[in-house]
PyMOL Python script that loads the backbone (N, CA, C, O; Angstrom):
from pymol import cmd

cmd.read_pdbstr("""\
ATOM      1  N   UNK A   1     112.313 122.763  92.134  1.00  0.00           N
ATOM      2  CA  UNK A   1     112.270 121.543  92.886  1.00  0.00           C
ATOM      3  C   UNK A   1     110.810 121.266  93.279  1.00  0.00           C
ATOM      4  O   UNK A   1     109.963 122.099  93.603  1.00  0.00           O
ATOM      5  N   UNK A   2     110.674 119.841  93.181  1.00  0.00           N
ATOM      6  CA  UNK A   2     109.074 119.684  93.580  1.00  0.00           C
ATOM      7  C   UNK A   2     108.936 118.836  94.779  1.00  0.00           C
ATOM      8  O   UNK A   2     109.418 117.710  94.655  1.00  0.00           O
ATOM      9  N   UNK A   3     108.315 119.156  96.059  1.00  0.00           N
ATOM     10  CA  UNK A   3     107.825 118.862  96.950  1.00  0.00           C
ATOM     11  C   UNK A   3     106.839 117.603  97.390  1.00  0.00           C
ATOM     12  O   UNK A   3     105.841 118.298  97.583  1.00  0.00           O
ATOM     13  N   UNK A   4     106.580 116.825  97.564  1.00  0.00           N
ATOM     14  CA  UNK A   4     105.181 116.174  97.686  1.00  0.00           C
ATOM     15  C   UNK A   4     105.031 115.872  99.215  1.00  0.00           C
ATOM     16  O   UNK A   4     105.925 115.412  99.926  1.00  0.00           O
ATOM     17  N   UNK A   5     104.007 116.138  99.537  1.00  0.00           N
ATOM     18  CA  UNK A   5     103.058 115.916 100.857  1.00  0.00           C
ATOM     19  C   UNK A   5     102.283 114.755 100.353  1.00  0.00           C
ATOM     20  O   UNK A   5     101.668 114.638  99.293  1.00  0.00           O
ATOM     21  N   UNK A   6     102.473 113.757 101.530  1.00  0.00           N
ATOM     22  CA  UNK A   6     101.518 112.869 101.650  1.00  0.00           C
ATOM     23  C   UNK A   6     101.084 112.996 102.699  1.00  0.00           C
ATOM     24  O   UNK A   6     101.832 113.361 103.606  1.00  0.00           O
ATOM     25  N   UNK A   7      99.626 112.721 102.957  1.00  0.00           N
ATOM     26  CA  UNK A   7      98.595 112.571 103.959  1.00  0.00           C
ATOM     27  C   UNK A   7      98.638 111.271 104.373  1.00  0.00           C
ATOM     28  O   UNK A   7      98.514 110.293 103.637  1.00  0.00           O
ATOM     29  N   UNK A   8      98.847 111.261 105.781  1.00  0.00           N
ATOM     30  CA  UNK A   8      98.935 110.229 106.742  1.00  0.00           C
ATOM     31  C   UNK A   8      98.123 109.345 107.151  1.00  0.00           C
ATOM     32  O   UNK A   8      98.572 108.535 107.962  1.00  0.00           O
ATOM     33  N   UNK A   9      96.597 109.214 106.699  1.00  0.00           N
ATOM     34  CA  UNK A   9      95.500 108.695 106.569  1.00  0.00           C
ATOM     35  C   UNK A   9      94.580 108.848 105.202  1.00  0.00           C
ATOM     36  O   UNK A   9      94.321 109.865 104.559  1.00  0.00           O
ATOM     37  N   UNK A  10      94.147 107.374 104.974  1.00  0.00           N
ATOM     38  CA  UNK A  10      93.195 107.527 103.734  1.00  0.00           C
ATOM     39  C   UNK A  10      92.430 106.639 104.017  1.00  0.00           C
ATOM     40  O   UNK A  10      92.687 105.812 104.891  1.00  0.00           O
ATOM     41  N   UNK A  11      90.995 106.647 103.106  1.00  0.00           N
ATOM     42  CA  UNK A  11      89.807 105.943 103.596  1.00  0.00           C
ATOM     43  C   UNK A  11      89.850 104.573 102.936  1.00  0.00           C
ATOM     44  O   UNK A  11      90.180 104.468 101.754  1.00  0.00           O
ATOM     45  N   UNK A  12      89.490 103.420 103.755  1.00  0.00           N
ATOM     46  CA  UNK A  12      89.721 102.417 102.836  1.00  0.00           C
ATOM     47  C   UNK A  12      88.291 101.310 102.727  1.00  0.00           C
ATOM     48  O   UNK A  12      87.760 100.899 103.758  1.00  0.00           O
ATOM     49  N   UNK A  13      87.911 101.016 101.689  1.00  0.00           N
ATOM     50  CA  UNK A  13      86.726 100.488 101.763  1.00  0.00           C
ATOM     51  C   UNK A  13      86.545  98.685 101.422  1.00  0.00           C
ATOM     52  O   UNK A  13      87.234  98.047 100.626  1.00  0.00           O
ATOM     53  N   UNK A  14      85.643  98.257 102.110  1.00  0.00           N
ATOM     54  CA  UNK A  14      85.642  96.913 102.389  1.00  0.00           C
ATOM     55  C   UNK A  14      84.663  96.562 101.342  1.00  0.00           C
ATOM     56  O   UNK A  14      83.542  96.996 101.609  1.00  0.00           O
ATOM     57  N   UNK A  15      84.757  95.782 100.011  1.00  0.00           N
ATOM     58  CA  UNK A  15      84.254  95.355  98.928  1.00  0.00           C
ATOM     59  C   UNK A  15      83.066  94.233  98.813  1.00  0.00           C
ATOM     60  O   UNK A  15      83.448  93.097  98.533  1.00  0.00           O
ATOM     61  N   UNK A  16      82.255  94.353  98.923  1.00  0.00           N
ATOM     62  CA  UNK A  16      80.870  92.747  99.240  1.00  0.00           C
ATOM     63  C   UNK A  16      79.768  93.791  99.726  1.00  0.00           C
ATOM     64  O   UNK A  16      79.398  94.962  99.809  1.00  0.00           O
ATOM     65  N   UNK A  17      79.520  92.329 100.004  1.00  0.00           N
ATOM     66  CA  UNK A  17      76.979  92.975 100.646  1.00  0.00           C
ATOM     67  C   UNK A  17      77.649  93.515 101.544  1.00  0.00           C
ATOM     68  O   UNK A  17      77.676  92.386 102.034  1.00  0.00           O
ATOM     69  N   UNK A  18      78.297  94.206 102.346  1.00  0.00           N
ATOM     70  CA  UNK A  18      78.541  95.311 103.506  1.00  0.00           C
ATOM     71  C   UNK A  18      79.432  95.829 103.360  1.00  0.00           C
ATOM     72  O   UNK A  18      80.347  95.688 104.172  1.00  0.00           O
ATOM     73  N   UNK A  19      79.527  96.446 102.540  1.00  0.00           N
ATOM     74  CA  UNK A  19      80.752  97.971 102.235  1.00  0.00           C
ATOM     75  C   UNK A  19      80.598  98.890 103.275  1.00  0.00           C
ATOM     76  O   UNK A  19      79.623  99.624 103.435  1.00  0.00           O
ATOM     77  N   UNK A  20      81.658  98.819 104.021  1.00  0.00           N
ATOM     78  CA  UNK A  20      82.434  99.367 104.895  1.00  0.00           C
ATOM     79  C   UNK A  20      83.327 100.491 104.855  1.00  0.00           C
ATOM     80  O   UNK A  20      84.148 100.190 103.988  1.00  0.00           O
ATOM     81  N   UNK A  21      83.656 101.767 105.376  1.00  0.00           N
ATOM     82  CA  UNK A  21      84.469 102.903 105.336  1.00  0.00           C
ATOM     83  C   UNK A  21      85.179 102.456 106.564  1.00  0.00           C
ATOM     84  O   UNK A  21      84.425 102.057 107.451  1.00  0.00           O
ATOM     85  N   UNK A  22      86.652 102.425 106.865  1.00  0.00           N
ATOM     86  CA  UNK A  22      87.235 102.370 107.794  1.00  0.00           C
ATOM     87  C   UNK A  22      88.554 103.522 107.470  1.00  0.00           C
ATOM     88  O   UNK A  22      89.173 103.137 106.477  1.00  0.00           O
ATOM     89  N   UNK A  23      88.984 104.490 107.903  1.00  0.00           N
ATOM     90  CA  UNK A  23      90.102 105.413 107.633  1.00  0.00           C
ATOM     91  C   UNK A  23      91.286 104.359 108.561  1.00  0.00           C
ATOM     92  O   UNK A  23      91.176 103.694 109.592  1.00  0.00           O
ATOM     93  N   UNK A  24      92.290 104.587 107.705  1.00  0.00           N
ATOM     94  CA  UNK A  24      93.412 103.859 108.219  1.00  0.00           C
ATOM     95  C   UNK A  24      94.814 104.487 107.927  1.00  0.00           C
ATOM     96  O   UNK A  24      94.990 105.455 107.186  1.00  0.00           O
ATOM     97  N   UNK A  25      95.366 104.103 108.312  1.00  0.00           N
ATOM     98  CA  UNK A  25      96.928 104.740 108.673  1.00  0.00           C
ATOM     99  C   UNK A  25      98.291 104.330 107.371  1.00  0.00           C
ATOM    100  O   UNK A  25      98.837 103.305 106.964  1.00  0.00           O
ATOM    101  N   UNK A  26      98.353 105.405 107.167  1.00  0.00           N
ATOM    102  CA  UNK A  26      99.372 105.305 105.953  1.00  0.00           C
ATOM    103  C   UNK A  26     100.761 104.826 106.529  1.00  0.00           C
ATOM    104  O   UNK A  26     101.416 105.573 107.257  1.00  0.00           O
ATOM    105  N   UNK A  27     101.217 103.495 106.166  1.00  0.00           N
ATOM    106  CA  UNK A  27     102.539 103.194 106.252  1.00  0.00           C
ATOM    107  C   UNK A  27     103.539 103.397 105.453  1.00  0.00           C
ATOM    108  O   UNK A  27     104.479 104.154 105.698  1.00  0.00           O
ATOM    109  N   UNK A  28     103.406 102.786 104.528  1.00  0.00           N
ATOM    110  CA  UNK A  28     104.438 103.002 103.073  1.00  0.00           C
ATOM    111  C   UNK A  28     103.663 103.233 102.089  1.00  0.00           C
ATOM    112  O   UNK A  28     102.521 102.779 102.019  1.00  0.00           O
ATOM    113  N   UNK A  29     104.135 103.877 101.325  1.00  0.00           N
ATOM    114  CA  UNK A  29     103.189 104.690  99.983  1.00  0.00           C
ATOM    115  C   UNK A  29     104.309 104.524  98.747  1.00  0.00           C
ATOM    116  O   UNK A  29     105.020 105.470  99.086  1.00  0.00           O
ATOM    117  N   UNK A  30     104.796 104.128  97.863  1.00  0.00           N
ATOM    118  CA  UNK A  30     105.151 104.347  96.542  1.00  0.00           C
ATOM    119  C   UNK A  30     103.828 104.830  95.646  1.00  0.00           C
ATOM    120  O   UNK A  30     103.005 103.915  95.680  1.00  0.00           O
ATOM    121  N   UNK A  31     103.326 106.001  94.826  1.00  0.00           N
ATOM    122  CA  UNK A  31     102.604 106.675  94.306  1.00  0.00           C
ATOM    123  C   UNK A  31     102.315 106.001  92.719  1.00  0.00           C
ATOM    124  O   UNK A  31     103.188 106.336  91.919  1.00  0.00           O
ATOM    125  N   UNK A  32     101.514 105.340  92.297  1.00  0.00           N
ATOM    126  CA  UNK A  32     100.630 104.070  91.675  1.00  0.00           C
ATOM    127  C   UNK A  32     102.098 103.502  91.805  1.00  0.00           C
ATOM    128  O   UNK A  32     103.055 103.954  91.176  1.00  0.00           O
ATOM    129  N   UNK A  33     102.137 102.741  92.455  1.00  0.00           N
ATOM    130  CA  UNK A  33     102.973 101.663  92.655  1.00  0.00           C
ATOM    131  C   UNK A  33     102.221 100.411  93.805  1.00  0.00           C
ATOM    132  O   UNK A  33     101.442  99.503  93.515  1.00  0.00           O
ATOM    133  N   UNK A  34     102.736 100.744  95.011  1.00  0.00           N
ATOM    134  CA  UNK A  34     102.304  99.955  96.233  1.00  0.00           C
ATOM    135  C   UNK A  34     101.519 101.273  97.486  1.00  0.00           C
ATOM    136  O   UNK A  34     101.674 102.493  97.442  1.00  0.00           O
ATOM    137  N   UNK A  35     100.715 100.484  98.474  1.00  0.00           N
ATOM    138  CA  UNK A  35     100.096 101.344  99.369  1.00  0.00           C
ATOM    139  C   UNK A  35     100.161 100.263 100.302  1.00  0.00           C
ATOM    140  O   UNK A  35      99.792  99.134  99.977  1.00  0.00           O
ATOM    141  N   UNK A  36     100.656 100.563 101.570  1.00  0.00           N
ATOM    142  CA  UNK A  36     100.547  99.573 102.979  1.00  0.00           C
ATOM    143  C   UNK A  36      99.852 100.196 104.165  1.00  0.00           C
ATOM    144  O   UNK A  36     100.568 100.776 104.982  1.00  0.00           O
ATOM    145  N   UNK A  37      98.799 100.159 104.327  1.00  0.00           N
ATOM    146  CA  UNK A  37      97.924 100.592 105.436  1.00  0.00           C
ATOM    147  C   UNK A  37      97.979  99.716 106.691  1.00  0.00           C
ATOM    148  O   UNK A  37      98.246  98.516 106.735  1.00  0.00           O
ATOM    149  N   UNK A  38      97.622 100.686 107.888  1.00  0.00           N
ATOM    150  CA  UNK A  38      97.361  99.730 108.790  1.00  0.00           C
ATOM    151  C   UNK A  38      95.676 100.009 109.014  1.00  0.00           C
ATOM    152  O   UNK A  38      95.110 101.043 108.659  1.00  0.00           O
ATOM    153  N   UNK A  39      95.070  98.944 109.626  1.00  0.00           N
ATOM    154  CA  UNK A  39      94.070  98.960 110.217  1.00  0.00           C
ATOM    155  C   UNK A  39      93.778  98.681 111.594  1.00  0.00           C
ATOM    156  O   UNK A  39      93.888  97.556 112.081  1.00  0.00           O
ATOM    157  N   UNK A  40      93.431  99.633 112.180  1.00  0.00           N
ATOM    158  CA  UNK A  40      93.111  99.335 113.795  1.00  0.00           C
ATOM    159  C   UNK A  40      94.225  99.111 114.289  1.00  0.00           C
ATOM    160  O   UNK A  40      94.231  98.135 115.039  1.00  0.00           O
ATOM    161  N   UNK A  41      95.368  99.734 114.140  1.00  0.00           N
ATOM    162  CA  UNK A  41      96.168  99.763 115.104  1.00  0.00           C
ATOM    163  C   UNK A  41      97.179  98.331 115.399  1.00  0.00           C
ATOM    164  O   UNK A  41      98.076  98.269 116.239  1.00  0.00           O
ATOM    165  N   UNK A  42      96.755  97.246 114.468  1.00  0.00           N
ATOM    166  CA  UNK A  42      97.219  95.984 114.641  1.00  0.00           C
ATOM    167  C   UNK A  42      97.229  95.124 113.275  1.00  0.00           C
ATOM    168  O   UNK A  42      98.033  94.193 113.311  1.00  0.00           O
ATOM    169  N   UNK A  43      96.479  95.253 112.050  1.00  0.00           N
ATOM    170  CA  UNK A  43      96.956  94.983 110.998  1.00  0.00           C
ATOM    171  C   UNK A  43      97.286  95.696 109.994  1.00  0.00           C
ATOM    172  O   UNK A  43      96.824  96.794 109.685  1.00  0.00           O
ATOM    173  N   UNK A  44      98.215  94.995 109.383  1.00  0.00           N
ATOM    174  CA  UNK A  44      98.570  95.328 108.111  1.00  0.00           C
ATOM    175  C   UNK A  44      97.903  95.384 107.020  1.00  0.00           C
ATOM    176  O   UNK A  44      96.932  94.631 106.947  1.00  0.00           O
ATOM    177  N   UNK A  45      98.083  95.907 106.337  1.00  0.00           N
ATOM    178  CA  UNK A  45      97.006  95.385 104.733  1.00  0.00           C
ATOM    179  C   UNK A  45      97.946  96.289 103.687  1.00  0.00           C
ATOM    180  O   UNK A  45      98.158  97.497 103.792  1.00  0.00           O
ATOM    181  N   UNK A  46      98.508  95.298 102.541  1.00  0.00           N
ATOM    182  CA  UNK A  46      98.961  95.776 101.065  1.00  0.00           C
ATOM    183  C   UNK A  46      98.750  95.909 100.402  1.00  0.00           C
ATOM    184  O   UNK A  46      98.314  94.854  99.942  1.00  0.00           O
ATOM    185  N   UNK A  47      98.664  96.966  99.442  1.00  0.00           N
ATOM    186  CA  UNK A  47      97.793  96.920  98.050  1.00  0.00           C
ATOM    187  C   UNK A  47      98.475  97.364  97.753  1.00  0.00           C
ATOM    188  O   UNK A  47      99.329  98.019  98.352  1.00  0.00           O
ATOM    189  N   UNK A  48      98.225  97.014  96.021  1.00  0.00           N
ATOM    190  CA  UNK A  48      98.731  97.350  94.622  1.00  0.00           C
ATOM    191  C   UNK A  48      97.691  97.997  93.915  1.00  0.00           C
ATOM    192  O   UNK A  48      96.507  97.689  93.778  1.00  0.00           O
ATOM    193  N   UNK A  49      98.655  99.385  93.298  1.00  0.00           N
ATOM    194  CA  UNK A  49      97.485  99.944  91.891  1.00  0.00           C
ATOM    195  C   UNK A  49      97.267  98.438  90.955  1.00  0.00           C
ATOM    196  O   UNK A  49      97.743  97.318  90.767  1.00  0.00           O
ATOM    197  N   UNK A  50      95.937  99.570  90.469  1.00  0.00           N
ATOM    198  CA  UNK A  50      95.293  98.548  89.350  1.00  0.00           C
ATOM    199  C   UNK A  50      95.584  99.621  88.296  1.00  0.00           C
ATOM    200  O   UNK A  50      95.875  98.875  87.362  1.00  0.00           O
ATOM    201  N   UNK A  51      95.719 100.995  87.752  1.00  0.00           N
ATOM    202  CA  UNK A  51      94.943 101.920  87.180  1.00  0.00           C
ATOM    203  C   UNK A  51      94.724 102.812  87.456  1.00  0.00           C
ATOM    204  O   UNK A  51      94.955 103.899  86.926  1.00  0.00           O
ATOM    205  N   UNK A  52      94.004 102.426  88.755  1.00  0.00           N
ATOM    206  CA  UNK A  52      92.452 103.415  89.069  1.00  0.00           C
ATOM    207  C   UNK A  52      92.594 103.307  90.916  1.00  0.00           C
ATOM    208  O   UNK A  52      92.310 104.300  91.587  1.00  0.00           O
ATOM    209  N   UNK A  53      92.851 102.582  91.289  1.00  0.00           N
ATOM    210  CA  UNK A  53      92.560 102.350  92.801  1.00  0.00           C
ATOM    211  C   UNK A  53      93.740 101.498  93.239  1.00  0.00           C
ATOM    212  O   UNK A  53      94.513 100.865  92.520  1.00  0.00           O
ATOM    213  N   UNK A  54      93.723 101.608  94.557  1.00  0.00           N
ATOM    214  CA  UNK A  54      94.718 100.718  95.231  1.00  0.00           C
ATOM    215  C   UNK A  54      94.124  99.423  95.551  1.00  0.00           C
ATOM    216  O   UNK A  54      93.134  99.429  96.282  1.00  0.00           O
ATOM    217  N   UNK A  55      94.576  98.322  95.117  1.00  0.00           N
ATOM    218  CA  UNK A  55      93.444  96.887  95.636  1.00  0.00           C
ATOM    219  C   UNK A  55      94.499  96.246  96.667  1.00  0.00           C
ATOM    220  O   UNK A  55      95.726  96.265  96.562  1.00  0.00           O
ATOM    221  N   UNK A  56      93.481  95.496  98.005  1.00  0.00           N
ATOM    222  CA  UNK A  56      94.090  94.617  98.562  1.00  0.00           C
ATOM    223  C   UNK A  56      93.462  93.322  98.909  1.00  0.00           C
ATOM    224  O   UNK A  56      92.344  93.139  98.426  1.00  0.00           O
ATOM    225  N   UNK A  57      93.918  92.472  99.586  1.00  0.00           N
ATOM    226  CA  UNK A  57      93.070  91.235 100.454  1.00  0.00           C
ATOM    227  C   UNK A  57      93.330  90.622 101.498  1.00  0.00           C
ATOM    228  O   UNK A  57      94.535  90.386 101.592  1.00  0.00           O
ATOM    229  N   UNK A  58      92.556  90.153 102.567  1.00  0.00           N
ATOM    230  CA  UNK A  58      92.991  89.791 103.928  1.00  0.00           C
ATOM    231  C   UNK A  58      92.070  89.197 104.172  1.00  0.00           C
ATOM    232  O   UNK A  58      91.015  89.596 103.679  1.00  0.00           O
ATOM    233  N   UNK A  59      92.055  88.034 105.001  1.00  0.00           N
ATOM    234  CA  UNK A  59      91.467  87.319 105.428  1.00  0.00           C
ATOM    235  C   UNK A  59      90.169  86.762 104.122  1.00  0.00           C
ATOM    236  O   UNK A  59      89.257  86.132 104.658  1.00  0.00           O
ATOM    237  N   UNK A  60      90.053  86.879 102.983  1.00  0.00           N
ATOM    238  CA  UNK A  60      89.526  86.549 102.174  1.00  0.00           C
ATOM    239  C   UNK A  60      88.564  87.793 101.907  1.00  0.00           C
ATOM    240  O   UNK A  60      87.948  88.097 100.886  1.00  0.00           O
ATOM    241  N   UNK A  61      88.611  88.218 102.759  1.00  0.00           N
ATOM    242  CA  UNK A  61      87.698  90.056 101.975  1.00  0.00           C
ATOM    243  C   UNK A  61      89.133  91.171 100.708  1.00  0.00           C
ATOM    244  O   UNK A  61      90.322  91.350 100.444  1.00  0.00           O
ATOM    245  N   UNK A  62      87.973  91.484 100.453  1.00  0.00           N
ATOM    246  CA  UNK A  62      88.392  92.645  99.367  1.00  0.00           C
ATOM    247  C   UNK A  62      88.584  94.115  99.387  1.00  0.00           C
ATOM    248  O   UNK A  62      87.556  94.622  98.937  1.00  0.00           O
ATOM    249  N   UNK A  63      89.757  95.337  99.827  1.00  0.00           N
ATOM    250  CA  UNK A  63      89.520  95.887  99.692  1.00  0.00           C
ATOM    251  C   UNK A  63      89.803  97.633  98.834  1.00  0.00           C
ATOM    252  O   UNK A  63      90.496  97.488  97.827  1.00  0.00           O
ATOM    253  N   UNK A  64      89.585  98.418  98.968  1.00  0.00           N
ATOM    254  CA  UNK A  64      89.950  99.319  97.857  1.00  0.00           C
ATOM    255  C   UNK A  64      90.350 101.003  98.409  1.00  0.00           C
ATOM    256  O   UNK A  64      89.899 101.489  99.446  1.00  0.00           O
ATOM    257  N   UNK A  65      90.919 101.434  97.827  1.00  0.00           N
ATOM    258  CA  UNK A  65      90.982 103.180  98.112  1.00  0.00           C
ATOM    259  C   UNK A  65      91.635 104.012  97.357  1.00  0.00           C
ATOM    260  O   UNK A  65      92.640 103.421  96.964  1.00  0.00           O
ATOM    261  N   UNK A  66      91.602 104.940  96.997  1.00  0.00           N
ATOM    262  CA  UNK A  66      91.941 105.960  96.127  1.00  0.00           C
ATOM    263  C   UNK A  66      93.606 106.103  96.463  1.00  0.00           C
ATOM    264  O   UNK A  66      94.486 105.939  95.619  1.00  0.00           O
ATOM    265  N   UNK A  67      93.850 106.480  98.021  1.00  0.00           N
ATOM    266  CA  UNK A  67      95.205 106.369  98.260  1.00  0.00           C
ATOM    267  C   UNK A  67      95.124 107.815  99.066  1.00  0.00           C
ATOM    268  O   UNK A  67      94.296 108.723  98.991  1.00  0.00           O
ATOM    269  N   UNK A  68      95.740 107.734  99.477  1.00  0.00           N
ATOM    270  CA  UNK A  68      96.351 108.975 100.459  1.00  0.00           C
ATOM    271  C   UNK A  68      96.195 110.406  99.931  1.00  0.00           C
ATOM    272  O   UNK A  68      96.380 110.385  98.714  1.00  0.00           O
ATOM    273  N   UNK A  69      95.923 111.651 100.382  1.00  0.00           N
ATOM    274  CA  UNK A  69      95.975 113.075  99.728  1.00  0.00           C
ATOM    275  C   UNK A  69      97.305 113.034  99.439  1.00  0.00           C
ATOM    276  O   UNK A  69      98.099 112.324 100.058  1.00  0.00           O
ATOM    277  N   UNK A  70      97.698 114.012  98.211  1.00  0.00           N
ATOM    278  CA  UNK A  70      99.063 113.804  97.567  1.00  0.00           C
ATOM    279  C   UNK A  70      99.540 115.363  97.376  1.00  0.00           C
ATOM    280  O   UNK A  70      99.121 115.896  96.349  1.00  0.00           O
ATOM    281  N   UNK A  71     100.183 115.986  98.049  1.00  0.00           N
ATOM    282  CA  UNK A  71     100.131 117.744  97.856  1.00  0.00           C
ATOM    283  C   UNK A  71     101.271 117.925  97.311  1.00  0.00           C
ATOM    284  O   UNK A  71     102.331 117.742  97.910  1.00  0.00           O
ATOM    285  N   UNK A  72     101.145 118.434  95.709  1.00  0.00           N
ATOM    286  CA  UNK A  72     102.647 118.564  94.597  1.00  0.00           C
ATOM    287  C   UNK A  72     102.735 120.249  94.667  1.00  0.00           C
ATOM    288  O   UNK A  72     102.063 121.122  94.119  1.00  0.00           O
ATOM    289  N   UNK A  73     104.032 120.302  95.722  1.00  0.00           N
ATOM    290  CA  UNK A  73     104.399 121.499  95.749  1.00  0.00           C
ATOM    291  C   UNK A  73     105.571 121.947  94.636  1.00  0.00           C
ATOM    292  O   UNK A  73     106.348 121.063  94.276  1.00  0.00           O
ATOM    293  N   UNK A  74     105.736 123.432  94.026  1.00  0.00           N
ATOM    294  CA  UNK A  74     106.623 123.758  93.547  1.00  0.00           C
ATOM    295  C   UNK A  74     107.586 124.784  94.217  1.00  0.00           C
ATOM    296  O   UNK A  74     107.225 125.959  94.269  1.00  0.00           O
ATOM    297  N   UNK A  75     108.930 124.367  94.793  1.00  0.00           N
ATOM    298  CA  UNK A  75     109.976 125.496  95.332  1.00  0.00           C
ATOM    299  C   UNK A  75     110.948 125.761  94.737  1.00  0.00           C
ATOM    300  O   UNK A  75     111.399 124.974  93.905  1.00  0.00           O
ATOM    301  N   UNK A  76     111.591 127.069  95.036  1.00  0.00           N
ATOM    302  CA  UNK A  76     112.644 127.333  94.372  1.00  0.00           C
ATOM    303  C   UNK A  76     113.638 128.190  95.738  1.00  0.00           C
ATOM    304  O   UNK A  76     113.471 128.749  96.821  1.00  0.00           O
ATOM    305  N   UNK A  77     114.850 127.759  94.652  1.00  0.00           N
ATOM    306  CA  UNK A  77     116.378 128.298  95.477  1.00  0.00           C
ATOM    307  C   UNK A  77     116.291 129.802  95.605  1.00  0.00           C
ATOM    308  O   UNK A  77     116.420 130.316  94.493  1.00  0.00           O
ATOM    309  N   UNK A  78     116.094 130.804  96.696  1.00  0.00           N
ATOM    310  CA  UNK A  78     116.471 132.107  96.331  1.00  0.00           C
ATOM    311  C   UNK A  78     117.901 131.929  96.844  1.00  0.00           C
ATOM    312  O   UNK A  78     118.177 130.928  97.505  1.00  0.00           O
ATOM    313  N   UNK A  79     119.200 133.243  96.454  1.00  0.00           N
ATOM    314  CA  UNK A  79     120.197 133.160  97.039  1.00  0.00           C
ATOM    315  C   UNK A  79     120.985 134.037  96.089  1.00  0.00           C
ATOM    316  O   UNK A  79     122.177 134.262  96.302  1.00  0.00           O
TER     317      UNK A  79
END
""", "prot")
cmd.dss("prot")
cmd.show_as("cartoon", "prot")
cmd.util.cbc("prot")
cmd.orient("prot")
């Protein structure tokens, strides 16, 4: 049986002339599928894989992140 840990925070970066690091709060995660972060405690922000990264947009900025730490455990039944 396989396990996965997701990490509850990932870094998310703000795309233009001032690239920005803001760590934000993992809401919903489907794994390259969808990623829903919050920021600051009061917005939302959705992204979709491309590929390669998670992309989103808000308020007309752009932004991006790898996605959450992803820990693929392997367990087994003793008994």
């Amino acid at each position: 049986m396989e396990v996965n840990r997701i990490g509850n925070t990932c870094v998310v970066q703000q795309v233009g002339n001032s690239s920005k690091n803001v760590t934000a709060e993992v809401h919903e995660f489907k794994e390259h599928e969808k990623l829903v972060v919050v920021l600051n405690k009061s917005v939302k922000l959705p992204m979709k894989w491309n590929g390669r990264l998670y992309e989103g947009r808000m308020a007309g900025i752009d932004f991006v992140t790898v996605g959450p730490s992803v820990n693929k455990a392997t367990t087994s039944i003793r008994g």
